[in-house]
C-alpha positions as CSV (number, residue, x, y, z in Angstrom):
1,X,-10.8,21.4,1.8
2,X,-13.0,22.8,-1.4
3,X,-10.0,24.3,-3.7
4,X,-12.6,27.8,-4.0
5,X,-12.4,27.8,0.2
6,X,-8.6,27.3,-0.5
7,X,-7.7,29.9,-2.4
8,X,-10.2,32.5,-0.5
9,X,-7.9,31.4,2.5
10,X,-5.0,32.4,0.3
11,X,-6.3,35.6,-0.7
12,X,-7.6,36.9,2.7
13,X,-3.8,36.9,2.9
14,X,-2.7,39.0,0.2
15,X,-1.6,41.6,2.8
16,X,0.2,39.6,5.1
17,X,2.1,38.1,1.9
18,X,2.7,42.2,0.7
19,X,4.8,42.7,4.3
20,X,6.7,39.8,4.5
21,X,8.4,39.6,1.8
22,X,11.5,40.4,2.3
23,X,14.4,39.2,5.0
24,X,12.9,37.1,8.0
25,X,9.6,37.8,7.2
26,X,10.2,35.7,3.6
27,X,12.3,33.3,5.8
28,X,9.0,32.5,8.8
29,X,6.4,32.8,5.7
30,X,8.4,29.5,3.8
31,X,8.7,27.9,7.3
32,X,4.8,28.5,7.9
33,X,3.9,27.4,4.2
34,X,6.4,24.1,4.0
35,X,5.6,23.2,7.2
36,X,3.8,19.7,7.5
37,X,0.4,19.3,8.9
38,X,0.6,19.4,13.1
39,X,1.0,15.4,14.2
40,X,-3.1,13.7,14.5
41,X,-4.9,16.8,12.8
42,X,-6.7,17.2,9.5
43,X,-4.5,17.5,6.3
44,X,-7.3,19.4,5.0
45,X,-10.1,16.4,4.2
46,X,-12.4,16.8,7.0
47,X,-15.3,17.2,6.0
48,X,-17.2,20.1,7.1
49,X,-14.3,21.3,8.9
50,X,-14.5,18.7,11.8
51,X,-11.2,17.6,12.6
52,X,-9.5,14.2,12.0
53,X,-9.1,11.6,13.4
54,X,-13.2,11.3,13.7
55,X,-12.7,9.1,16.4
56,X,-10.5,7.2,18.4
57,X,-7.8,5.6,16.3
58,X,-6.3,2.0,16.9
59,X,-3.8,2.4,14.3
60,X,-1.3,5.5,13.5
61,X,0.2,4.2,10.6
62,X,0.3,1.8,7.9
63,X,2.5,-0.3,6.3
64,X,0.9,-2.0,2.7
65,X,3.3,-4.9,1.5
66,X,1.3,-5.3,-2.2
67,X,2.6,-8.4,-4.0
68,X,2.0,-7.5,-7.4
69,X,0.4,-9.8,-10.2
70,X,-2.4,-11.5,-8.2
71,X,-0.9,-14.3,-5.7
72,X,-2.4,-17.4,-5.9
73,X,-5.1,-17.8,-2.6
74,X,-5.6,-21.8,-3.1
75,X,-2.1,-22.6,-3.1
76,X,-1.0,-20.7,-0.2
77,X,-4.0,-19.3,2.0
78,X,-7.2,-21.2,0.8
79,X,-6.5,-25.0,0.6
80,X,-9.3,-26.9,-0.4
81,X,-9.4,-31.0,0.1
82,X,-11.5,-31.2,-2.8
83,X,-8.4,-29.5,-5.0
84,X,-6.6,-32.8,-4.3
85,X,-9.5,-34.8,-4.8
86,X,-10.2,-33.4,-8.2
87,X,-7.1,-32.9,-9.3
88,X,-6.9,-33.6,-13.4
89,X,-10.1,-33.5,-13.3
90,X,-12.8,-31.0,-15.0
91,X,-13.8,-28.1,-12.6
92,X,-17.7,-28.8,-11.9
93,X,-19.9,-26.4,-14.4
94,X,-21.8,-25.4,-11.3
95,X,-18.9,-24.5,-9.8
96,X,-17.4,-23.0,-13.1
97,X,-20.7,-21.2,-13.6
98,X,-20.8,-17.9,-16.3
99,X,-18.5,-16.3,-14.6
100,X,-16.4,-13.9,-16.7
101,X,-12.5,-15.8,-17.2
102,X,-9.5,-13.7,-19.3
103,X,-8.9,-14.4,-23.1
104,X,-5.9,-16.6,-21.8
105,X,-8.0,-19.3,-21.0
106,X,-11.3,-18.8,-22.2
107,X,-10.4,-21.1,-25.7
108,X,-9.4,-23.9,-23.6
109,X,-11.5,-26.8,-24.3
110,X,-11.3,-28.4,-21.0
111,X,-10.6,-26.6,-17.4
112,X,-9.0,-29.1,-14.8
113,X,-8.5,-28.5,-11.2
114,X,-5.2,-28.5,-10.3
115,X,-4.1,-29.2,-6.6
116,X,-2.3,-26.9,-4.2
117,X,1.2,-27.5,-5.5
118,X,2.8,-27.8,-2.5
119,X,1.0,-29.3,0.9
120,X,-0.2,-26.9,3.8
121,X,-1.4,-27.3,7.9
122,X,-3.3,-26.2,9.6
123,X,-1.1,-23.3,12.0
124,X,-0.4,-21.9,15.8
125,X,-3.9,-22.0,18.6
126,X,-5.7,-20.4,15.8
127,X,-5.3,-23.6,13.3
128,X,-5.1,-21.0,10.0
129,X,-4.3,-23.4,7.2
130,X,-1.0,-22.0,5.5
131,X,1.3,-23.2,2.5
132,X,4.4,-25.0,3.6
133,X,5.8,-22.7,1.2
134,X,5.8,-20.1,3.6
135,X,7.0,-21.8,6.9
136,X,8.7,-18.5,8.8
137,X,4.4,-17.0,7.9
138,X,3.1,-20.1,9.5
139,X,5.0,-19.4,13.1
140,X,3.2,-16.2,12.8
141,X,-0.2,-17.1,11.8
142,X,-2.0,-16.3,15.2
143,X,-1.1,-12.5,14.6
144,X,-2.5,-12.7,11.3
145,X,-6.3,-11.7,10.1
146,X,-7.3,-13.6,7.1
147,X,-10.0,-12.4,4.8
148,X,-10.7,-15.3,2.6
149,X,-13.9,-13.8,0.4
150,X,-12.1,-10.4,-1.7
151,X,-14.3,-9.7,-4.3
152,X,-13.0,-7.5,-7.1
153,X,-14.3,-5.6,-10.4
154,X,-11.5,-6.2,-12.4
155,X,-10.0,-9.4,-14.4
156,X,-7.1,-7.9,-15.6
157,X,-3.4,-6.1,-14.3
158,X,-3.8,-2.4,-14.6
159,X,-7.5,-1.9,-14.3
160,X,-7.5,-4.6,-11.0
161,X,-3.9,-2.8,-8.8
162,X,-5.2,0.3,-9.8
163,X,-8.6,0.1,-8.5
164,X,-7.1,-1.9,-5.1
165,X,-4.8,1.5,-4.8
166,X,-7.2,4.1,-5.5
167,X,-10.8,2.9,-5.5
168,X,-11.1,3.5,-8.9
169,X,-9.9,0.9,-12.0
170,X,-9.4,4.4,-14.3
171,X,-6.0,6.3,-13.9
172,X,-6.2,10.3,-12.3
173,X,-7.8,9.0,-8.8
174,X,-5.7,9.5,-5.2
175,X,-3.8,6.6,-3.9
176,X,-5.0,4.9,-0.6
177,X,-1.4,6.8,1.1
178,X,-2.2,10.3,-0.5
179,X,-6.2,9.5,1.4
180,X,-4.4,8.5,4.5
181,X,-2.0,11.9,4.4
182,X,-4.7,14.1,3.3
183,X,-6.7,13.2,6.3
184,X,-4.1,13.0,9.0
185,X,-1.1,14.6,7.9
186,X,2.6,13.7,9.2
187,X,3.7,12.9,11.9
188,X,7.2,13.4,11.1
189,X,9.1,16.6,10.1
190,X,11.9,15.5,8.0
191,X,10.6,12.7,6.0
192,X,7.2,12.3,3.7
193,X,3.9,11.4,5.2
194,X,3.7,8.5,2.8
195,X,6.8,6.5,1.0
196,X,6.6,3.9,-1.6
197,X,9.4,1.2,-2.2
198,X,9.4,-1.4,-5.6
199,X,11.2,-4.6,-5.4
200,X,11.4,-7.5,-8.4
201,X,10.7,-10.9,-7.3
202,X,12.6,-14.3,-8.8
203,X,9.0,-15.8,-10.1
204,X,8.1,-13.6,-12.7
205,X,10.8,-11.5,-14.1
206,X,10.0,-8.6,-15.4
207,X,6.9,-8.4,-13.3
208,X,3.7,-6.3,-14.2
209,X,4.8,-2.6,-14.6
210,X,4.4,-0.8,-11.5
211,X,3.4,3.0,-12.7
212,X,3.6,5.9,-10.2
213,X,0.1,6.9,-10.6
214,X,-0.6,4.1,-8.2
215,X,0.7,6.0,-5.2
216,X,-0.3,9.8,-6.9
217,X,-2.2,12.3,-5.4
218,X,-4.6,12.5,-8.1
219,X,-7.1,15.5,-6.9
220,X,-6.0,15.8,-3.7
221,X,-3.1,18.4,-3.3
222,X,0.1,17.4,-4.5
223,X,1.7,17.6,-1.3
224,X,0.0,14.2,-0.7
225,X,1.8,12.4,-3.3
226,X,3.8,9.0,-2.4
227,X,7.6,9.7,-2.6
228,X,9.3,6.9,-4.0
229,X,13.1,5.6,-2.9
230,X,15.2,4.2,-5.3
231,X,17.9,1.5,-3.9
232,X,21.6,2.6,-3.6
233,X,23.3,5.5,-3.0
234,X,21.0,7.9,-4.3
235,X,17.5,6.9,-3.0
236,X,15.8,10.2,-4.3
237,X,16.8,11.4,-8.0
238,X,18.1,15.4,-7.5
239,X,17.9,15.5,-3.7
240,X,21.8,15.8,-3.6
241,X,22.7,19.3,-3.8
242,X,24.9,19.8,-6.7
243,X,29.3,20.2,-6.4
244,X,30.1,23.3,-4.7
245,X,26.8,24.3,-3.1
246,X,27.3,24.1,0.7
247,X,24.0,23.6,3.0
248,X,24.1,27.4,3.5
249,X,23.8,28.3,0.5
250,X,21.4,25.8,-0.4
251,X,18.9,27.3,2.7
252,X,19.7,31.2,1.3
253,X,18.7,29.5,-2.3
254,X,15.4,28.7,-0.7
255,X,14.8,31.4,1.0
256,X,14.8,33.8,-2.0
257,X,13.2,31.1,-3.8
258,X,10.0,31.1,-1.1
259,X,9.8,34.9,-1.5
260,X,9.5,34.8,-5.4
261,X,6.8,32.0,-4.8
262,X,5.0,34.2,-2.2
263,X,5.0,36.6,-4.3
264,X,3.2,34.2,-6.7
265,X,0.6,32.7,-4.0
266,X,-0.4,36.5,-3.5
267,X,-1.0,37.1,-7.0
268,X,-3.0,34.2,-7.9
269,X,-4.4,32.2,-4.8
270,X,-3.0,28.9,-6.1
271,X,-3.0,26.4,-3.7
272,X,0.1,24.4,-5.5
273,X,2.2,27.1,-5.0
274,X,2.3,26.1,-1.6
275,X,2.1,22.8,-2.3
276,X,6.0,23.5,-4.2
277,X,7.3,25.2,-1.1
278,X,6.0,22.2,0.7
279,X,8.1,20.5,-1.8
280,X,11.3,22.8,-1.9
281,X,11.3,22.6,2.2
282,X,10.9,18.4,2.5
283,X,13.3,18.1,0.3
284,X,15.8,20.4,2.5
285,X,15.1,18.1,5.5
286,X,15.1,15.3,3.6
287,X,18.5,15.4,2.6
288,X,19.7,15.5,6.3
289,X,17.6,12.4,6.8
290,X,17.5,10.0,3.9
291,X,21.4,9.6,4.1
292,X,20.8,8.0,8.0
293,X,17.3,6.5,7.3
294,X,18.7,4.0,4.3
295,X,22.2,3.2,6.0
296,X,21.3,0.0,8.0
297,X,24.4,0.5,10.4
298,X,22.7,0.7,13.1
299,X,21.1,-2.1,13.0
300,X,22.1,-5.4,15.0
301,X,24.0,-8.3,13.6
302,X,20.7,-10.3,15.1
303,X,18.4,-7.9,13.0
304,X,19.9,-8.5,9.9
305,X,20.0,-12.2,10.3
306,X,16.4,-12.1,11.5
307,X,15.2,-10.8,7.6
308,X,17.1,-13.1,5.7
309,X,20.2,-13.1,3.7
310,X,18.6,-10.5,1.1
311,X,18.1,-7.6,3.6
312,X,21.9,-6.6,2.7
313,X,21.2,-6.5,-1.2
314,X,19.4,-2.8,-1.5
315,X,16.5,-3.1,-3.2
316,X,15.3,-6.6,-2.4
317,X,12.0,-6.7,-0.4
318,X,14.4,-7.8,2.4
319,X,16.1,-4.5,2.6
320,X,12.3,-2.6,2.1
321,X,10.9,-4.9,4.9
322,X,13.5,-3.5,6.7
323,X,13.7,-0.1,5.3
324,X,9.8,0.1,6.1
325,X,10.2,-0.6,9.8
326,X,12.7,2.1,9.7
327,X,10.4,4.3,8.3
328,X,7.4,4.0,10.6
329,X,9.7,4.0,14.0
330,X,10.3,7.3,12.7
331,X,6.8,8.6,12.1
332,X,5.7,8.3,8.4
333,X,2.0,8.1,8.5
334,X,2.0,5.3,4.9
335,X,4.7,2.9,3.9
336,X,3.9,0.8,0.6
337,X,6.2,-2.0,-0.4
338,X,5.3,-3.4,-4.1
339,X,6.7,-6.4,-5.2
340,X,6.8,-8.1,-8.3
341,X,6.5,-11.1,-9.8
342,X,3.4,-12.8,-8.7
343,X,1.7,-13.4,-12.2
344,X,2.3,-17.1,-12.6
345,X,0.7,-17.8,-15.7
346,X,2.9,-20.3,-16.8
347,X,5.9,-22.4,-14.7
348,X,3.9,-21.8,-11.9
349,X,5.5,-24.9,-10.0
350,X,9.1,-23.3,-10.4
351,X,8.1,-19.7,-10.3
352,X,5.6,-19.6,-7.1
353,X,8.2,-21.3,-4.7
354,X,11.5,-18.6,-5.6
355,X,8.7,-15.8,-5.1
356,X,7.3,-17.4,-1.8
357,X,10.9,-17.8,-0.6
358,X,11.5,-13.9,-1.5
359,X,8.4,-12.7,0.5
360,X,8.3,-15.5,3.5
361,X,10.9,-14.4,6.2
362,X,11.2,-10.9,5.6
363,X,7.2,-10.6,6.1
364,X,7.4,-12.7,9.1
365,X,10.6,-10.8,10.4
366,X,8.3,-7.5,9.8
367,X,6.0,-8.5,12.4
368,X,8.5,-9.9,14.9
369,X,10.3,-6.7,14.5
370,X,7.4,-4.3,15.2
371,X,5.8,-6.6,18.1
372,X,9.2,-6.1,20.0
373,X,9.8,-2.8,19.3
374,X,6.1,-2.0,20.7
375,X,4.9,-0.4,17.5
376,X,2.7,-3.7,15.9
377,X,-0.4,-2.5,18.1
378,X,-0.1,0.9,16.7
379,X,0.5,-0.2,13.1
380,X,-2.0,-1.9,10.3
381,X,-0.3,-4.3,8.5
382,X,-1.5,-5.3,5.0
383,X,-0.9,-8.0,2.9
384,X,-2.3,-7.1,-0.6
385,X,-2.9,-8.2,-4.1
386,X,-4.8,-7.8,-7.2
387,X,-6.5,-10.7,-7.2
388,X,-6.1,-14.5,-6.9
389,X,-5.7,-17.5,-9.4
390,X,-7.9,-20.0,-11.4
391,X,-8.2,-23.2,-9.8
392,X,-8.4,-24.7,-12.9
393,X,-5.2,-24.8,-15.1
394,X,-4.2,-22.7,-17.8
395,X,-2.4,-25.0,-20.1
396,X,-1.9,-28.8,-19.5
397,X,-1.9,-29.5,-16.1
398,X,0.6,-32.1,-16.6
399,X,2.9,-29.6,-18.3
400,X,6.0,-28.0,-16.2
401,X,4.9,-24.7,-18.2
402,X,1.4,-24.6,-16.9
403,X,0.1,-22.4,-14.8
404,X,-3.2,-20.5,-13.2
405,X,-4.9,-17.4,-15.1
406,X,-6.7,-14.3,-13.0
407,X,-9.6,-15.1,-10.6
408,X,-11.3,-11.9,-8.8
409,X,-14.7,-13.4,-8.1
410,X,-12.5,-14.4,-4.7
411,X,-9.5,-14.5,-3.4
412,X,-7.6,-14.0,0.1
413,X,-5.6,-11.0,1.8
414,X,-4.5,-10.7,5.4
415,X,-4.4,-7.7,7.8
416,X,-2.2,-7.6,10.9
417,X,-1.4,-5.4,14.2
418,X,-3.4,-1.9,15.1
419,X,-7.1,-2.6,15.5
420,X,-7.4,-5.9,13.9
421,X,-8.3,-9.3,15.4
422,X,-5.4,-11.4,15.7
423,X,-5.9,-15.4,14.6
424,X,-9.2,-14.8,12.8
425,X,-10.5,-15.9,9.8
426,X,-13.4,-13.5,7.9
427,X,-15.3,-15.2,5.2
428,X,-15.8,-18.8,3.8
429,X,-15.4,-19.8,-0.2
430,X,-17.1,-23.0,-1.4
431,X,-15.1,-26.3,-1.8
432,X,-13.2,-25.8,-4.6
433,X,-12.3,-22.1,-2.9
434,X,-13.8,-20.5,-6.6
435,X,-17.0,-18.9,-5.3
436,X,-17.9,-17.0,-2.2
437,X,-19.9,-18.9,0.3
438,X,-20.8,-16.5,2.5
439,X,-19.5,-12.9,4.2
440,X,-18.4,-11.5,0.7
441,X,-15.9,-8.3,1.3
442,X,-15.6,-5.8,-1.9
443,X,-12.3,-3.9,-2.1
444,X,-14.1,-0.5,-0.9
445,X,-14.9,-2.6,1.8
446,X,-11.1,-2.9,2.8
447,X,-10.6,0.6,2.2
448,X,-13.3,1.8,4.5
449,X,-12.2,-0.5,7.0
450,X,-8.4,0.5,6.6
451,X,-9.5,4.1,7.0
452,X,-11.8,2.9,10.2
453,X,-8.6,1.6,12.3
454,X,-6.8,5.2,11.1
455,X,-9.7,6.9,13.3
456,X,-11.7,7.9,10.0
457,X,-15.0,7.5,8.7
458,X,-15.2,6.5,5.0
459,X,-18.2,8.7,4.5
460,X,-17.3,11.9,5.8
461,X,-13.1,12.4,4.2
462,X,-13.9,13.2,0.8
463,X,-13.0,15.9,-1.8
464,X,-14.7,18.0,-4.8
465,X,-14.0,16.2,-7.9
466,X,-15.9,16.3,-10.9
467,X,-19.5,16.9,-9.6
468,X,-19.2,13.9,-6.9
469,X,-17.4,14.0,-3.4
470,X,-15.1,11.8,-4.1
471,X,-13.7,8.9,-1.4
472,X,-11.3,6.5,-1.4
473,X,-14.2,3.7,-0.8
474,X,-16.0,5.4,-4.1
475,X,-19.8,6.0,-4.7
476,X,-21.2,2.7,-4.1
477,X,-22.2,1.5,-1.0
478,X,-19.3,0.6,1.3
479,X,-19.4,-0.5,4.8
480,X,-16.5,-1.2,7.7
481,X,-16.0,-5.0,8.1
482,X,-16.5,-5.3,11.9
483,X,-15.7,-8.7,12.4
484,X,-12.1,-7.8,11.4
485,X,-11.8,-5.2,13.9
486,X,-10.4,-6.4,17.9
């Protein structure tokens, strides 16, 4: 909603703020401001007031595993035979082209192909060719949709994840979560429409800095902010109440609280003012729901075993595999695992193989997981990164420290479950898998298309932000990939 329509709607009830602001009435106001959007309507983004979804949704919610640091497509998802047949060799210059390369590399005075460094085949009726680096993801390849032509703007870390997570590569724009929450809402009560979850792989170590503007709110109303969870016994910093406050008097805390904020909201129309008894109120419910959400008790012996011997380690991307299926049985709308450690610049023959054995089973325990529990069909899986890798080497190829530097002109991500085709394969790269052959697929093109299995059109959820109506898919041209979609 325009923030001017906002706060009229806040003013026209100045009078209704006036009576109740004392007793119950300051007690059903908080209730009616904190309260989350009603399950499958508008969180305010429709344009023109239509409601959301636009249309009939295949997806309810969304679960973003984002390997952080740019993955490297032609050792695990884009194989090419001509790799091995060039390997050591120099990368053709009309394959190499003009294309722009990072100030890693770009003083090298030769640039040889370097073959996938471990073999691949060819996997399940669908015959998707997949690293045997990954061998629990192969058993699942026929549930997997791989888009093999990703085309990005950015060659380097920051400017590349942020424009993936928010359509935009400078800082202050909304996350693809806050989009998804602004348009739909919760559908949960006692948890956040969108949670976020960080894990540090065993390649890299320290990994690219993960920064929480990349699941902010930006413009959009604060309420639509990602809420992180730390690992371990406190999973949100100050959600605890403090020694000595019972639960009583931590509810008549916020109810005097709501009436001095009501009090504020009458006086100056402010739209966050709701948004911070939005806040105050999650967090109440939140701390009846966080202690049973992160406790894996319940879970069976089998389950456990099922995501790998990490799941019991909190904070591995074992545990937030896991944590994330707990998260969507129970109704939030956007859960984004990040994980670290992908940027194999150098050592990539030791460092690719610990982070592939970090990511492999839990991934392919996700989808088990949420295609026996009924909820896969209903749920948009999304593997994401960055960008790819170089084909070419950075460093001696014949060194153990070499490694491959940042490609974005393509590179390979895969989508899974609720409205997308199971098995399939979008997009072809040329033989050395460093151009785009055909069906090229721009990030606002995966964003419009994430948003088009949510029941939303691209076009038409947007918000007033410096002189534009700002999307998540941006102001250039973007289009739904239809040949993704079942």
């Amino acid at each position: 909603m325009d923030p001017r329509e906002e706060t009229m709607r806040l003013l026209t009830r100045r009078a209704l703020l006036g009576a109740g602001l004392h007793g119950i009435g300051a007690v059903a106001l908080a209730s009616l401001l904190g309260a989350p959007a009603a399950r499958g309507q508008a969180g305010g983004g429709a344009a023109g007031g239509v409601p959301l979804p636009h249309f009939r949704p295949r997806a309810k919610r969304v679960i973003c595993l984002f390997q952080s640091g740019g993955l490297s497509h032609v050792d695990l998802f884009d194989g090419k035979p001509a790799l091995t047949q060039y390997h050591g060799q120099e990368l053709p210059p009309s394959i190499k082209g003009t294309q722009r390369i990072t100030g890693m590399t770009s003083g090298q005075a030769t640039f040889p192909v370097v073959a996938p460094i471990a073999p691949g085949r060819a996997c399940g009726a669908s015959g998707r060719w997949i690293s045997d680096l990954l061998p629990h993801l192969q058993a699942q390849a026929d549930r997997l949709c791989f888009v093999k032509t990703v085309q990005t703007e950015a060659i380097n870390h920051d400017p590349a994840i942020t424009f993936f997570n928010t359509g935009n590569q400078l800082p202050g724009y909304a996350s693809m979560g806050s989009w998804v929450s602004y348009g739909l809402g919760s559908d949960c009560s006692d948890l956040p429409a969108f949670v976020v979850l960080v894990s540090q792989g065993s390649g890299k170590n320290p990994g690219q800095p993960i920064f929480a503007r990349l699941w902010g709110n930006g413009f959009l109303p604060s309420s639509h902010q990602g809420v992180a969870l730390r690992p371990g016994a406190n999973p949100v910093p100050y959600l605890a109440d403090p020694a000595g406050i019972t639960r009583s008097q931590r509810r008549a805390q916020l109810d005097e609280l709501a009436e001095l904020e009501a009090l504020h909201a009458a006086a100056s129309g402010d739209p966050e003012v709701t948004a911070r008894i939005a806040a105050h109120e999650m967090a109440f419910r939140m701390q009846a729901s966080v202690p049973e959400l992160v406790d894996p008790v319940s879970e069976s012996a089998a389950t456990l075993e099922r995501y790998g011997p990490d799941v019991r380690r909190p904070g591995s991307y074992a545990a937030n595999c896991l944590l994330g299926r707990r998260l969507l049985e129970r109704g939030v709308r956007f859960v984004q695992l990040f994980h670290r450690g992908w940027d194999q610049h150098i050592a990539i023959r030791r460092q690719l193989p610990n982070q592939c054995r970090d990511v492999d089973q839990p991934t392919a325990a996700l989808l088990a997981d949420l295609a026996e529990r009924g909820l896969l069909d209903e749920t948009l899986v999304c593997f994401f990164t960055e960008f790819g890798r170089t084909v070419f080497s950075q460093g001696d190829p014949a060194d153990p420290g070499a490694g491959r530097d940042h490609h974005g002109r393509c590179f390979t991500v895969w989508l899974a479950g609720g409205g997308i085709k199971p098995g399939h394969e979008h997009g072809l790269t040329d033989d050395f898998s460093y151009n785009i052959a055909r069906d090229e697929v721009p990030v606002r093109d995966l964003h419009a298309t994430l948003l088009h299995c949510l029941g939303i059109d691209h076009e038409r959820l947007t918000f007033p932000f410096r002189g534009l109506d700002a999307k998540l898919s941006g102001v250039e041209k973007a289009e739904v990939v239809k040949d993704l979609l079942a």
